[in-house]
N, C-alpha and C positions, 0 to 999 in steps of 0.2 A: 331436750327438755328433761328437769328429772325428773323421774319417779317417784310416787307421792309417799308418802311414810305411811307404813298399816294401821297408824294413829291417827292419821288425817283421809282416811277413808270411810270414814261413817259409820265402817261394820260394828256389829254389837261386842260384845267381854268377850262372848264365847267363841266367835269365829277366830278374833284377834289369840285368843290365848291359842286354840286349835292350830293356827300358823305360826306360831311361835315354836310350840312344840315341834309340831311335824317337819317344820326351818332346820330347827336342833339336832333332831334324830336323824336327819339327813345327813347333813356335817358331820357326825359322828359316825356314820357309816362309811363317808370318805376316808375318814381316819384310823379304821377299822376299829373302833372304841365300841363293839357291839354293847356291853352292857350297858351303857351310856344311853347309845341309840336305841335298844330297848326301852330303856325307862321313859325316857323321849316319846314315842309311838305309844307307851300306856296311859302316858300324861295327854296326848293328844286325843286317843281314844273316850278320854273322861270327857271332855268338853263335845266330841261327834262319837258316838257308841257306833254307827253304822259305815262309818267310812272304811271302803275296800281297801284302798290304797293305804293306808295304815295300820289296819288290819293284817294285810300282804307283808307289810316290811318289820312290822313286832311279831309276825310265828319268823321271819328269813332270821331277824336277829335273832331269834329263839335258840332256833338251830345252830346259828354259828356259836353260841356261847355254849351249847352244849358239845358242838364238835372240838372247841377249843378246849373246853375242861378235859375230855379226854384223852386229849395231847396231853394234857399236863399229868393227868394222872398216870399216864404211859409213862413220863418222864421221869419222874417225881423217883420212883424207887430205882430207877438206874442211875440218875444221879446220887441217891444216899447210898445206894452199892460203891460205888467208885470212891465217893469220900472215906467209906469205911474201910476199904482197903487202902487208900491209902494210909488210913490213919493205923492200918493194924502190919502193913510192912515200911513202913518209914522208920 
């Protein structure tokens, strides 16, 4: 049998929109899209202020985009070293 659509379940705007979000930001953690999936879990947080479990997973993606950023910032000036040299002994 199939499963009924979140639109033909009777739930009110708020819960419907709350599983939408919290659907999304999920997915987007599969795909490691943390900032995505952040924005996802704040979106969801609007509609349930008090829910753990989205709560839990908007600081996890907190963290990953801040642990990512500083990948990048580590990166960032070893890659423009290299370009600069090459550009200064080519």
């Amino acid at each position: 049998m199939a499963e009924k659509s979140l639109y033909d379940q009777g739930l009110p705007h708020e819960e419907i929109m709350y599983r939408e979000h919290y659907q999304r930001g999920q997915d987007f953690c599969k795909i490691e899209l943390f900032r995505s999936a952040r924005e996802e879990f704040r979106a969801a947080l609007h509609y349930k202020p008090g829910d753990e479990a989205a709560k839990k997973l908007f600081e996890e993606c907190k963290l990953q985009v801040k642990s990512d950023a500083k990948k990048v910032y580590l990166l960032v000036p070893i890659v423009l070293a290299i370009i600069a040299a090459i550009i200064i002994f080519a």
